[in-house]
C-alpha atoms as a printed R data frame, in Angstrom:
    type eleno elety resid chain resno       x       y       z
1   ATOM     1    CA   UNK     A     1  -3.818 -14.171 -12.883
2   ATOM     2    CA   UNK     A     2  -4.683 -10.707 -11.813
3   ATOM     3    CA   UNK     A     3  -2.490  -7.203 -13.300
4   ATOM     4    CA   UNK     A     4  -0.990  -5.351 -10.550
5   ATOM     5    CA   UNK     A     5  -1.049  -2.017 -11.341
6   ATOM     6    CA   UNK     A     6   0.375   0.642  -8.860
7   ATOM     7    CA   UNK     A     7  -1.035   4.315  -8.500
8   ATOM     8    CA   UNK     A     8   1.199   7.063  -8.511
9   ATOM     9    CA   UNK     A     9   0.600   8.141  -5.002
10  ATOM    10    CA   UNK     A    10   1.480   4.627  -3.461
11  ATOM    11    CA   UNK     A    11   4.829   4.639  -5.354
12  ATOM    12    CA   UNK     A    12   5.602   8.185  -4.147
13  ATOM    13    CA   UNK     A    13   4.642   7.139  -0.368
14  ATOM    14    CA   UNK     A    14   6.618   4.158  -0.889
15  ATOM    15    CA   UNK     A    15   9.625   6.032  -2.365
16  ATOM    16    CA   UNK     A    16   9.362   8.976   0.804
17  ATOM    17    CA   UNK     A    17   9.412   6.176   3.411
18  ATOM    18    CA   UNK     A    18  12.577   4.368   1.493
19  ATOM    19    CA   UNK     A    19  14.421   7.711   1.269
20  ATOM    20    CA   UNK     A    20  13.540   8.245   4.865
21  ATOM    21    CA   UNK     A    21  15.074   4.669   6.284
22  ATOM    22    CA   UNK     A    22  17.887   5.264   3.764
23  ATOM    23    CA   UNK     A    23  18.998   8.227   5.685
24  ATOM    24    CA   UNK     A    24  20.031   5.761   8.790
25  ATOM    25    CA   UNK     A    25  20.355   3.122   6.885
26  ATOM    26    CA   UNK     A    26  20.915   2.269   2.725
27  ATOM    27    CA   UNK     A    27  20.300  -1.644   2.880
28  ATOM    28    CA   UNK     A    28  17.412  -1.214   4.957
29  ATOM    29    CA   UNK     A    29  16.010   0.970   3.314
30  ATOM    30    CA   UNK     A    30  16.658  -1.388  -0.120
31  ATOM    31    CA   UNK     A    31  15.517  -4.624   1.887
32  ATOM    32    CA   UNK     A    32  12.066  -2.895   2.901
33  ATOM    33    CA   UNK     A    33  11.575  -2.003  -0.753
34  ATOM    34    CA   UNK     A    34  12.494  -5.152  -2.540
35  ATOM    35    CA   UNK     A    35  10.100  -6.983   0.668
36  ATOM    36    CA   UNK     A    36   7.104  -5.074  -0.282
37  ATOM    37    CA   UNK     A    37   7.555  -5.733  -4.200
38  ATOM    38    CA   UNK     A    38   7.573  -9.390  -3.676
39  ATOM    39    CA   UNK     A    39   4.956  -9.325  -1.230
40  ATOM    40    CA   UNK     A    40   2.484  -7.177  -3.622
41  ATOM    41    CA   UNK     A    41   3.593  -9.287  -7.011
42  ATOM    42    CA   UNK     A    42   2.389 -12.451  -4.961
43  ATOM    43    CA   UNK     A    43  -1.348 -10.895  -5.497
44  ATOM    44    CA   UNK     A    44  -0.899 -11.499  -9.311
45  ATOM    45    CA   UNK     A    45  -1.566 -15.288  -8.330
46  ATOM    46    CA   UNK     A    46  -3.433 -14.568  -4.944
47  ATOM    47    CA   UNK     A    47  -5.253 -11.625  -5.030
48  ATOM    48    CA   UNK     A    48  -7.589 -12.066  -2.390
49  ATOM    49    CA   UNK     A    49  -4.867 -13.455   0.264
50  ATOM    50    CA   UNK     A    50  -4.653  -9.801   1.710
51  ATOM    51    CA   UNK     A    51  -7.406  -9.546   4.958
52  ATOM    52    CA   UNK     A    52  -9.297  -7.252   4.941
53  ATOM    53    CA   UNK     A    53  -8.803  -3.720   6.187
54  ATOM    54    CA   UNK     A    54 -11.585  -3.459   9.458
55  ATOM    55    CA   UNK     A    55 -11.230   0.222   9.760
56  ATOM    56    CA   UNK     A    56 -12.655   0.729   6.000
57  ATOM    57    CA   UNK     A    57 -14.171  -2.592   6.086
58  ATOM    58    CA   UNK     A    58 -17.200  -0.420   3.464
59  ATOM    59    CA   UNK     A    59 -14.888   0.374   1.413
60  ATOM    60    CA   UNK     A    60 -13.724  -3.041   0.382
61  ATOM    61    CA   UNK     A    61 -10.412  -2.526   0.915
62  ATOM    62    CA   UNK     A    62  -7.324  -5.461   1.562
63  ATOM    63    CA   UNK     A    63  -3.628  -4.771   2.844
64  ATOM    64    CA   UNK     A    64  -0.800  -6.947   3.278
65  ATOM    65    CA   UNK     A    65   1.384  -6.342   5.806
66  ATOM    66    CA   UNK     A    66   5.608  -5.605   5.231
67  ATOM    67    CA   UNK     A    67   6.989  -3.881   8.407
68  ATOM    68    CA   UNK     A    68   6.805  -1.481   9.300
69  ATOM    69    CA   UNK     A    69   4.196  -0.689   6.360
70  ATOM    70    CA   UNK     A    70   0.508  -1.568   5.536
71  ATOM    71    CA   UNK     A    71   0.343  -1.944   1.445
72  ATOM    72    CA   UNK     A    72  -3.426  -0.826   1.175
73  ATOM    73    CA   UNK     A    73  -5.576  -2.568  -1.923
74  ATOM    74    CA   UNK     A    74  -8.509  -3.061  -3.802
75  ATOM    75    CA   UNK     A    75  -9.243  -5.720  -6.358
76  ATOM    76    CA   UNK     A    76 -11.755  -5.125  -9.264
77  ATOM    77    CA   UNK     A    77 -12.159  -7.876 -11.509
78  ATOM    78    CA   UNK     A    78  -8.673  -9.013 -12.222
79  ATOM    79    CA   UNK     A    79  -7.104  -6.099 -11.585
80  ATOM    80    CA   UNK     A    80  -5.180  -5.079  -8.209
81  ATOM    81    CA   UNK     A    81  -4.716  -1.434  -7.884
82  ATOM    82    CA   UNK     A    82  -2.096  -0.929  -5.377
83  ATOM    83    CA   UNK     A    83  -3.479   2.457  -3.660
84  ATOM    84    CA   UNK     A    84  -1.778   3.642  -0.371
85  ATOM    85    CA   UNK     A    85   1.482   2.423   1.318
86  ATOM    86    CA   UNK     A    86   1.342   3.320   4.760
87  ATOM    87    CA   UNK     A    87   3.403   3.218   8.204
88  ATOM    88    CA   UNK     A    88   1.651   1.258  10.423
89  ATOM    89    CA   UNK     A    89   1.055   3.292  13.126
90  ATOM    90    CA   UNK     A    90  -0.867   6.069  10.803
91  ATOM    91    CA   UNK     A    91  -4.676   6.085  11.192
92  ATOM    92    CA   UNK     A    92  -6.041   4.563   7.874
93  ATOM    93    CA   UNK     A    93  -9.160   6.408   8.196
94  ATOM    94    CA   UNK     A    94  -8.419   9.519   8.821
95  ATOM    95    CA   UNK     A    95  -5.064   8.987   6.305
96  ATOM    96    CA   UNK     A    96  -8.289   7.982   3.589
97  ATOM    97    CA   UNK     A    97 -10.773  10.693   4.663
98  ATOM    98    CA   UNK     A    98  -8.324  13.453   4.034
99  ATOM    99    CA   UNK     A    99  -6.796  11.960   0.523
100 ATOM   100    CA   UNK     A   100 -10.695  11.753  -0.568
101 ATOM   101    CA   UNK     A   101 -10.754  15.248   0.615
102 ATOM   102    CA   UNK     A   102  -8.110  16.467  -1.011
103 ATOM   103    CA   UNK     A   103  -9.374  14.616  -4.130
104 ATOM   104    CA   UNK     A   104 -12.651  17.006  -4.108
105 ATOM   105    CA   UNK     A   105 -10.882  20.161  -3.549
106 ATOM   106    CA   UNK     A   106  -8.732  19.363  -6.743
């Protein structure tokens, strides 16, 4: 079985997009969250069941899918490191090219 492990940034993202539905609406905002935990804990037993992400294809990247987000991943050995959650309708690469950016100028 592979160890999820989550990176800071992707729980932050995932906690700003909650707070944001929460605004409208509470339980959706709850449902979304609880959806994308028990979509990302079913990597532990099948880590490579996310496709793969085409627009970073070199990067080896996988996402699964829990509208209205994209739960971006990469697995290294038996590890899963849960990097980016996303809205769908963001551009992955340019949402990538300016975190490695940023990264740099740090």
């Amino acid at each position: 079985m592979a160890e999820i492990i989550w990176t800071e940034e992707a729980l932050n993202t995932l906690e700003s997009i909650a707070d944001y539905i929460a605004v409208s609406s509470e339980p959706a905002a709850s449902k979304l969250v609880k959806n994308i935990f028990e979509k990302t804990d079913r990597l532990e037993r099948f880590p490579e069941s996310g496709r793969v992400v085409e627009e970073v294809r070199e990067m080896g990247y996988r996402e699964v899918i829990v509208n209205p987000c994209r739960i971006i991943y990469k697995l290294e050995n038996d590890t899963v490191y849960i990097l980016h959650v996303i809205r769908q309708e963001r551009d992955l690469r340019r949402f990538v090219i300016n975190e490695t950016a940023a990264d740099y100028r740090a």
